[in-house]
Structure formats: structure tokens, C-alpha cells
FIKEVEX-732565 format. One record per residue (C-alpha): residue in one letter; x negated, y negated, z negated. Coordinates in steps of 0.25 Angstrom, whole numbers, plus 5000, padded with zeros to 4 digits. Each point is the difference from the previous one (the first is absolute). Example, Ala and Ser with C-alpha at 12.3 -4.5 7.8 and 13.67 -1.06 7.14 Angstrom:
A495150184969/S499449865002/
END
This chain:
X500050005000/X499449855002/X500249904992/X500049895006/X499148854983/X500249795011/X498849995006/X499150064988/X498750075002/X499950124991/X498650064997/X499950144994/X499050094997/X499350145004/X501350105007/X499650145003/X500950075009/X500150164999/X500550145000/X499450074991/X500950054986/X499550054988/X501350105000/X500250115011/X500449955012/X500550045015/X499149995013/X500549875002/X499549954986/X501350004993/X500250054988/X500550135003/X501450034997/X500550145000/X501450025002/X500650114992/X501349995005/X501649994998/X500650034986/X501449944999/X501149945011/X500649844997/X499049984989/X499249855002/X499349914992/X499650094990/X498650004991/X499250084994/X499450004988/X499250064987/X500649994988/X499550064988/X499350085006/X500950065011/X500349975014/X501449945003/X500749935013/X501149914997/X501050015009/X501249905004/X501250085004/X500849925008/X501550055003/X499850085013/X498950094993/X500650145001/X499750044983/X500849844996/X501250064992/X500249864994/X500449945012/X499349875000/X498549944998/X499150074990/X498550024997/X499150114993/X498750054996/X499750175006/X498850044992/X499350085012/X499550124995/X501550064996/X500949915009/X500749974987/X500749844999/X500449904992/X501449954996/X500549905009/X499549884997/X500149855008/X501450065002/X500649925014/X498849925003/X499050045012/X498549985005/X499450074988/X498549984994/X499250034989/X498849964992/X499250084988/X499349904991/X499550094987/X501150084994/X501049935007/X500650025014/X500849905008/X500950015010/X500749885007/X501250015009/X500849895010/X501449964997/X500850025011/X501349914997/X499649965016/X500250125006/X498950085001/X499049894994/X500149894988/X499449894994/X499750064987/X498850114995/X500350054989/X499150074991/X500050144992/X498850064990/X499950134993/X499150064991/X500550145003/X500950005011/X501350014993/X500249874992/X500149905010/X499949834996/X500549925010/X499949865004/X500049905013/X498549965004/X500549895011/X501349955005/X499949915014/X501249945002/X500049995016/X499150125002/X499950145005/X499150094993/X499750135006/X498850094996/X498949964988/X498850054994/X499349964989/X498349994997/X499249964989/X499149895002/X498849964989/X501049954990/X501449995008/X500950085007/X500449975015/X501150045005/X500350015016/X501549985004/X500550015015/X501049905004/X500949975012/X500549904996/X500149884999/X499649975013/X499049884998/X499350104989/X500150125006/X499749965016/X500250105010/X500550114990/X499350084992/X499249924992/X499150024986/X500149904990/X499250014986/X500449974985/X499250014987/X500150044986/X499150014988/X500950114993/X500950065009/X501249954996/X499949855004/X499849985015/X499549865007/X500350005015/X498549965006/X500349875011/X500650035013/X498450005006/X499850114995/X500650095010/X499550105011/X500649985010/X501249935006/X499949995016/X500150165003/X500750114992/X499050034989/X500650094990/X499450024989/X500050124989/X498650034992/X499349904992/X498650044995/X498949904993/X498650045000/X498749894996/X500649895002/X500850035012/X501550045002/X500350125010/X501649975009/X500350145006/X501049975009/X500950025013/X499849955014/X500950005011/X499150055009/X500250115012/X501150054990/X499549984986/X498650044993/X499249974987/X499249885000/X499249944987/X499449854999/X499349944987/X499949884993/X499449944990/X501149874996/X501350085007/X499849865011/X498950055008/X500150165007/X499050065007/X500450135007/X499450135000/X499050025011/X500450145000/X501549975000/X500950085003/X500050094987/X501350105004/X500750005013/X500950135004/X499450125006/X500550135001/X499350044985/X501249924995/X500850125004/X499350124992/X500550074990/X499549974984/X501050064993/X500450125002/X501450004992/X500549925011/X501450055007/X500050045013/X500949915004/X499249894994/X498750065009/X500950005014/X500349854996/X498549974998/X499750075014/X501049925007/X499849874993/X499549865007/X498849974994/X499549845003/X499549964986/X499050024988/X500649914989/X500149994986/X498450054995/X499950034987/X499050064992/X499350034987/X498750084994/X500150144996/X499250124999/X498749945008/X500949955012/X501049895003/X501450065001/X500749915012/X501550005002/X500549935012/X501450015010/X500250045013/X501349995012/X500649915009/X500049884989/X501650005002/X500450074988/X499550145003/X498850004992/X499050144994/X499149984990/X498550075002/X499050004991/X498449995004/X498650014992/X498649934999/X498950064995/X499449874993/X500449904990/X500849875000/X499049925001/X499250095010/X501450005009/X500249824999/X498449985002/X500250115012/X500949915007/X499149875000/X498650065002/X498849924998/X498850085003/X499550095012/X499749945014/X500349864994/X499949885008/X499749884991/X500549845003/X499449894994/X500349904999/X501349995004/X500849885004/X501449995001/X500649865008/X501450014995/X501249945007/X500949874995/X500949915004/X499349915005/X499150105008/X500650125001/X499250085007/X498450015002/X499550085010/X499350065011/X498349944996/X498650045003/X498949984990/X498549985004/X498749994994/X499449855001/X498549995001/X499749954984/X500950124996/X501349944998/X501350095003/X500849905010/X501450065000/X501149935011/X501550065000/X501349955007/X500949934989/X501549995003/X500849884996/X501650014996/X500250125009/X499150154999/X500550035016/X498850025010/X500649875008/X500149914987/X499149884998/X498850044994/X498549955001/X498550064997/X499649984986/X498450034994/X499550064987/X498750004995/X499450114991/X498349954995/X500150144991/X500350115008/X501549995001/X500350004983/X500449855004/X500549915010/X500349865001/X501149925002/X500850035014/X499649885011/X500650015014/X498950035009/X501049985013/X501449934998/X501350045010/X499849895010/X501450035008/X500750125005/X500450114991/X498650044992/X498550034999/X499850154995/X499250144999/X498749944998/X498650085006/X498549924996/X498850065007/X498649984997/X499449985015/X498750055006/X499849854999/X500249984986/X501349915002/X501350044992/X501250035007/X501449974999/X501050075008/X501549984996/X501450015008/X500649875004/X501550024999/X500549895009/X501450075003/X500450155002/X499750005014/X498649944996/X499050064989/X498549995004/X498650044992/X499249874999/X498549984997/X499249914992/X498650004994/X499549934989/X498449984999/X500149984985/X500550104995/X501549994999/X500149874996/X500249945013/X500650055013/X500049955014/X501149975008/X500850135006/X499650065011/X501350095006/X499650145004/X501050035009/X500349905010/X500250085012/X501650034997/X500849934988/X500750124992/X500250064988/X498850094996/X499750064986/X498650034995/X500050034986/X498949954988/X498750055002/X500050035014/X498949925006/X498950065004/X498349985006/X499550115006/X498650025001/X499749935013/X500949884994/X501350015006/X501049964993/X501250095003/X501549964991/X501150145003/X501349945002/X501550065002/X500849915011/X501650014994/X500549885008/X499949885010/X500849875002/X501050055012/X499950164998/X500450104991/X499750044987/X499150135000/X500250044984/X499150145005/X498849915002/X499049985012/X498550024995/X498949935006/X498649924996/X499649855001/X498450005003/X498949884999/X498850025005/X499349844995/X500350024985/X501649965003/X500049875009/X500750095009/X500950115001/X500550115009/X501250095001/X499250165000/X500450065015/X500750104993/X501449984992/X501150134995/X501150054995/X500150124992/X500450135002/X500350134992/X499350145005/X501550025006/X499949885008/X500949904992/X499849874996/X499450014987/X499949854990/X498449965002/X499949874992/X498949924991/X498750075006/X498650004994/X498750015007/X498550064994/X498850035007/X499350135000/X498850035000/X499950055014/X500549875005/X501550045003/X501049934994/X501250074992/X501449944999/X501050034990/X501449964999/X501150024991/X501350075006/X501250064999/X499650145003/X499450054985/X498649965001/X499149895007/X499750015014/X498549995006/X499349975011/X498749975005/X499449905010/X498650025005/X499749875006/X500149894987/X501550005002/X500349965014/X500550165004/X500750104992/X500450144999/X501250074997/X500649964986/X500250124990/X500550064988/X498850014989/X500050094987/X500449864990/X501550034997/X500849884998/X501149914999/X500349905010/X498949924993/X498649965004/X498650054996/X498949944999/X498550045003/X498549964996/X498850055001/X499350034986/X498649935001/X499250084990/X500350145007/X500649975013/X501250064999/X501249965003/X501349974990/X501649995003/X500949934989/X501350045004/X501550064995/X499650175000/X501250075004/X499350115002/X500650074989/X498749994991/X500649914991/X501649984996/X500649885009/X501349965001/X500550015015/X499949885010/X499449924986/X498649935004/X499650094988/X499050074995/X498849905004/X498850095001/X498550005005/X499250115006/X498650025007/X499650045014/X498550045003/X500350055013/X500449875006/X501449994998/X500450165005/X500350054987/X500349954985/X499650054986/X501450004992/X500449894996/X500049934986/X501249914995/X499849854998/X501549984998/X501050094996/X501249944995/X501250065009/X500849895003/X498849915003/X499549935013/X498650005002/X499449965013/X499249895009/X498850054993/X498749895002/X498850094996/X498549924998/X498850064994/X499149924989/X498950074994/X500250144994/X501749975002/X501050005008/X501149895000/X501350025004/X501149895002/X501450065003/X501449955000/X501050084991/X501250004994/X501250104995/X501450025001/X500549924987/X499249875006/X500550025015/X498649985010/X498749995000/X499849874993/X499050044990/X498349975006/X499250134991/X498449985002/X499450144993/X498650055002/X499450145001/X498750044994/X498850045010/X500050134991/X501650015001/X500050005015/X499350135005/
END
């Protein structure tokens, strides 16, 4: 089975990225979840627990289990080992949990005076299963409480509640919200910031802590419903599991694990739609976790299946956010955040001034974060190796038209810096432009327009510009659209060349479309150029097709061969390619969708690098950069300084809506091999 803040700069520290677990784990890293199997039919949200001494699950029975004489909502603890239950208790309440803390087990239930959900969880404690006390732990007047669970943290208790509703809490429906008690007993509802998550269906049902980070286990709409977790640290800010998803359905959900089950019930397991893992529970006994989670067609026909794994807790919530093991290390890292005044910073290259200085020039939006919204080139400067940068001065101001963006500098053979940028002036007209600056960025001439031979819309991404070794400059563009002709949303490639250090410039004689190996058009779009060391040129460009294409031209770009699928799977979503100068290798940062690493489908996400020493024809597996499932991560400027690799990227996520955040990392020499 496989498991599965505006415009402020923020500065962290050392990251490591990894897959390595101190627990068992399965070939893909996770920690290894074995599925035992089916042991009861219309059982959901159950947990299990340890108390004194003894393994037990507590069970909600809702009305349409097949053994509820009572005929109405109830909950109980089985002790395991003899099947043998409780009295009722939490009589016609539903969404059952419960919590051991000493002698004492808890178990909270929902009121249910809505329907099948309530705005009371009330709370029941035992000593020894049959006297019960009773009181209500929170009542939300407005809300619609679903599933809880409690944790104990240093010296509180949290507990996780799902909501759905009311609708400016609890969003797109399901939603975790979080209250707080010293004793139990009197519960403070944490402020509505503290929330994961309220743009998608995130229902949550576990609620671990562990050194100084809270665990959300939760479900996901996603190609049916599966497991994810996410952690935090202040209940605002979540980072997912790189290793997400923990549960999805497979055909394991479907075995047998108890054998007193009826043969009716077995025919009904057999024939049963199965499109969601939910509800994960677990607890430490005997040297193992014992996991209880729900199977079915999320409609109402549920089974309850129980799995194992072969470390502890702690072993099991560290497994899921590794830190060691084929590490990549960023550091620093700087974070350009969006805000209202500029709400979105971009698409920048960052080079290497010759006292040292880190010069870093990005596109910054103004009012609007769309590619056509005013925006102009703005310069950071960093005098200690990127731990600081100055005050933001525009380096290049939106003269007219729509914008300035997608910024490459170049060091030339001359020693001159230079500037290429798109000039937006309409959507019919977006052109690369040059300029140079003779004192290191802090001037620049006046633009010289590289393509002048036909006015039209082309699209060369950041970090594209580049000299060859016999000092042509050659700029890959894609060609969508010109004033009077139709729009070509596939893309047409071709180069831009200067042979007299970018005075002048000349269309490449040959220009194409793509096409798949079954002869249809295929998306070619926002290529890149590197030189090789035989002197051919290799092209890549993002597609449509699952990977990037290449293609190679023999004579400094003027001719080029057929344009082919390559072995980097992808997203519609560009790569970006450099040539490591202390081994000669060559590096990709781009989104694997190979399979190596878990990705959400079409999502410019994972954002990885891997090596090439043999010139581009095959890659070493990747390592991941960026995990978080619902991010964008892309337009990737990559500059080497000494012993590090720098790398400026867009990136941004779901909850924030575009990429509108500028991320600068670096990569150790020792890292990157």
C-alpha cells in the first residue's frame, strides 16, 4: 500500500529536503503502512486507544449500523482482544473521539439538533468505563461541528474541531478549526486564523503534537478522497507533507481481517465502491501503531479497515517530514511576499558584480498580478552573499504600453552586463529588448529592440539570453501572435541572433511548430538554449505533451533538427538549464512528474534538480526543491557564485492564487552532485 506575508522579505535559515525516515518505510520513502484489512461494515470515525493497559476502539454507532438496537445515535469503547463493549454512552450525539490523559479516558461527541451535525461537543470522562461525568466542552452558536480530536501540548490540551459552517469560517467546506483548555473542561476557541484550510474540502479527523509541532490528518477531495497530513507550528501557517498522500484506496482495502465477518457482509465488501481512505486514527500498542481508518463511496456506505506500522508515533509523524538523506540545502532563503500595493514580484535573474555584490533584478506588478498589468524592473543589492539585500530601487520604469517583465543579465565576453527584458506595448506587440551597463548595473544605455524584422507578440522567458563561445549572442523565443493575424496559443519557436555583441539582430532561418510522435500538433512554448561541448546547440521547451521537448542545431542556431520528446517529465511548465562550472555537468530545475516524487496532476509542482554528465541524454533522479502539493513553482533563474548555486523562482499555491511570490535559494557545491 502507499502512503502518499505585503511586499515583506523574509529570511530563514538552513532547510534540508529529504526522504529518509527513522521508521520503516516503503520504496518510495513513506512510512510503510500495511493494510490488515476490513473488520466491521457502516463503522466510521472511530479511534483507537490504550487504556490501562488494554487496546480498545471507540466506536460511533450511527442509526444505520446493522447491531443499533436503540435506534438512534450512540457511542462505545470495544476492548480488542475480547470484542466485549461498553454501555452506551454519548446517547444521540454522533462524530465520536476520544483522548487518555493518565487514569482518565475522554471521549467527545457532536450534538446533532441540525441534523446529522450540531454546534455543541460535549464531553464525557470515565475512570472505569461505566461511571460516566458529562459536560459540554464548547457550544458555537451558528456553527456545524463534525469530527474532533484531541492532543496534549506541553502544558495544554488542543482540540481540532471540523466545521462546515459557518460559511466565512469554515470556507469551501470541510474545515479544521482549533480550541484550547488548561483542564479539559473549559475550552477557548483559538481566533479564526488559526485554520487549515478554507479554499478546498479539507476535512480534518486526527490531531497529534509532537516538539513543538501540531500533526492535522486529514481528508482531501482529490481523484475521489485520500489521507493527507500537513503540520504547524502556530495552527496559521501549514506545510504539507512532501510525501502526501498517507491513505488512498486500493484493492488491500478489501481484505478480510476478521474472520467472524458474515458472508453477506464479505459479498458486500466485494461489491462495494471504494474511492476514499478517510477518518485515520491511531494509537501505540505492543511495539507498533495500531491504524483504524474508512473505506466506500463517501456516500454513506462506509467499512471500517484496520492497518499497522512497525515503529512508533513519533518514528511515524517525523517519517512523514524527513530531514536527512540526499538532502538539498537552501541558504539563504529570500521570500518577496506580495501586497496590495505590489501584488505580485516576479520572473528575475540574479548575477555576480565584479567587487562581489549579489545584483538581483525582478519584474514588480503594480494594483494587478495578470502578465498584462503594469509592472516595471526593480534592483536588489545583497554585499553578503544574499543574508541581506537593500531597499528595492527601480532599475527600469514601464515607460507606455502594457509592461516591462522576465528579466535575463548576462555577463558578455566583453565584460559589459546585459539586460534583456519583454517590452509589453499591447498583445499584438511584446518584444525582448537589450541594454548594457558599463558600470555594473548601476546604469544602463538606451534599449536596443532585438526584433525589429516583424512587430509581434514573442515570449522569452527569464534567463534566456545567452553567448556562445564564438560570442553570438543568440535570445529563444515562441512567436503567439501579430497585429492582423491569429492567435497561435501552441506557439511557433525560433532564435533572435547577434553576431556584433547585440547592435543587431536577425530572425534564425529556421522557425517551427511542434508535433507529437503521431503527428499532431503538440504546445511548444518558452524555450531555452545551452551550448554543449561539441559546439551544437540544445533547445528545450515546455509542452503539452508530459515532458519537455528538445532539439539540437549544429550551426549556432540558424538551422534546427526535428523537436523531440526528452526523459524530464513535466507539467505544462518550463525547465531551466545551466552548466555547473566546477564539474561541467550540466543541471535542470524543473517540476518532475516523472513519478520520483509525489505531484499533484497539471500543478507546477514538485520543483526539482537533477545532474546530467553526459551532455543532456540522460539525468540522475532528481532531488526535490519544493514539495508542497498545491504550490507553483517555476520560471527558475539559475546563477553560480563561488561554491553555490543561486536559484530565483516564482512561486505561489493554491490558497494565494498565482505565482506572486520571487523565492531566491541557494544550493551548496557539496549538495549538487
Amino acid at each position: 500500500m502507499r502512503g502518499r506575508y505585503g511586499g515583506t522579505v523574509v529570511l530563514l535559515g538552513v532547510i534540508l529536503l529529504g526522504t529518509a525516515a527513522a521508521g520503516p518505510v516503503d520504496p518510495q520513502g513513506r512510512p510503510l503502512i500495511r493494510t490488515l484489512g476490513t473488520i466491521d461494515c457502516d463503522l466510521v470515525e472511530t479511534t483507537p486507544i490504550v487504556f490501562q493497559g488494554k487496546l480498545y476502539r471507540c466506536e460511533w454507532v450511527r442509526t444505520s449500523y446493522k447491531g443499533n438496537e436503540l435506534g438512534e445515535n450512540y457511542s462505545r469503547l470495544v476492548e480488542v482482544e475480547t470484542g466485549k463493549s461498553t454501555t452506551p454512552l454519548a446517547r444521540g450525539c454522533a462524530f465520536s473521539s476520544a483522548f487518555v490523559d493518565g487514569d482518565t479516558i475522554y471521549v467527545t461527541a457532536t450534538s446533532t439538533e441540525q441534523g446529522w451535525t450540531g454546534q455543541r461537543v460535549e464531553m464525557f470522562a470515565s475512570t472505569d468505563l461505566k461511571k460516566w461525568e458529562h459536560w459540554t466542552a464548547l457550544d458555537l452558536d451558528g456553527f456545524g461541528i463534525c469530527n474532533t480530536s484531541i492532543c496534549k501540548a506541553d502544558d495544554r490540551y488542543v482540540m481540532m474541531f471540523e466545521i462546515h459552517k459557518p460559511k466565512d469560517q469554515a470556507g469551501a467546506v470541510f474545515t479544521a478549526r482549533f480550541a484550547t483548555s488548561k483542564d479539559l473542561r473549559r475550552w477557548e476557541v483559538t481566533p479564526p486564523e488559526c485554520v487549515y484550510a478554507k479554499d478546498r474540502y479539507t476535512a480534518p479527523h486526527c490531531l497529534r503534537y509532537l516538539e513543538g509541532y501540531f500533526y492535522d490528518f486529514y481528508l482531501e477531495a482529490y481523484e475521489g478522497y485520500e489521507m493527507r497530513v500537513v503540520r504547524s507550528q502556530d495552527l496559521i501557517h501549514w506545510e504539507p507533507s512532501p510525501l502526501n498522500p498517507v491513505l488512498k484506496a486500493s484493492p488491500e482495502d478489501k481484505q478480510i481481517a476478521n474472520p467472524q465477518l458474515t458472508a453477506e457482509q464479505r459479498e458486500r465488501i466485494a461489491k462495494a465502491e471504494n474511492i476514499n481512505n478517510s477518518d485515520i486514527d491511531f494509537c501505540f500498542h505492543n511495539g507498533r501503531l495500531v491504524i483504524n481508518y474508512s473505506w466506500g463511496n463517501q456516500r454513506g456506505e462506509e467499512f471500517l479497515a484496520q492497518a499497522v506500522y512497525d515503529g512508533t508515533v513519533a518514528e511515524f509523524l517525523h517519517g512523514w517530514f524527513p530531514t536527512e538523506d540526499r538532502s538539498t540545502e537552501m541558504r539563504p532563503l529570500l521570500i518577496i511576499e506580495p501586497s496590495e500595493e505590489y501584488p505580485r514580484h516576479s520572473e528575475g535573474d540574479i548575477i555576480e558584480l565584479n567587487d562581489g555584490r549579489l545584483c538581483l533584478i525582478y519584474t514588480r506588478f503594480d494594483s494587478k498580478s495578470g502578465d498584462h498589468s503594469p509592472a516595471d524592473l526593480v534592483r536588489r543589492l545583497s554585499d553578503d552573499g544574499g543574508k541581506t539585500w537593500s531597499p528595492p530601487q527601480v532599475a527600469v520604469a514601464q515607460t507606455g504600453g502594457l509592461n516591462v517583465m522576465s528579466v535575463s543579465l548576462l555577463r558578455l565576453a566583453s565584460g559589459e552586463i546585459a539586460l534583456f527584458y519583454l517590452r509589453k506595448t499591447s498583445r499584438e506587440d511584446c518584444r525582448p529588448v537589450m541594454r548594457l551597463s558599463t558600470d555594473e548595473t548601476q546604469t544602463w544605455s538606451e534599449p536596443t529592440v532585438c526584433i525589429t524584422d516583424e512587430v509581434g507578440y514573442y515570449v522569452m522567458n527569464n534567463d534566456r539570453a545567452t553567448q556562445l563561445e564564438s560570442g553570438r549572442l543568440v535570445l529563444p523565443v515562441a512567436w503567439h501572435q501579430g497585429p492582423g493575424k491569429p492567435r497561435d496559443n501552441q506557439g511557433i519557436i525560433m532564435g533572435y541572433l547577434s553576431d556584433d555583441n547585440g547592435k543587431t539582430w536577425r530572425r534564425s532561418k529556421d522557425t517551427f511548430k511542434g508535433y507529437g510522435p503521431d503527428g499532431q500538433r503538440v504546445l511548444v512554448q518558452e524555450p531555452g538554449v545551452i551550448e554543449l561541448v561539441d559546439g551544437r546547440l540544445m533547445m528545450y521547451m515546455r509542452t503539452d505533451a508530459g515532458s519537455q521537448y528538445i532539439c539540437y542545431s549544429r550551426d549556432g542556431g540558424e538551422t534546427w533538427a526535428k523537436a523531440k520528446p526528452s526523459e524530464l517529465a513535466s507539467p505544462r511548465s518550463p525547465a531551466s538549464i545551466k552548466r555547473v562550472p566546477w564539474t561541467g555537468d550540466l543541471v535542470c530545475v524543473w517540476n518532475d512528474h516523472s513519478g520520483q516524487h509525489p505531484y499533484t496532476q497539471g500543478r507546477r509542482t514538485p520543483l526539482c534538480a537533477a545532474i546530467s554528465n553526459d551532455e543532456g541524454m540522460t539525468w540522475s533522479p532528481s532531488r526535490a526543491i519544493e514539495t508542497n502539493p498545491d504550490g507553483w513553482y517555476c520560471y527558475t533563474a539559475i546563477t553560480f557564485v563561488k561554491d553555490r548555486m543561486l536559484l530565483a523562482y516564482c512561486a505561489g499555491d493554491k490558497q494565494v492564487g498565482g505565482l506572486n511570490r520571487l523565492k531566491v535559494v541557494a544550493i551548496s557545491k557539496d549538495d549538487l552532485r
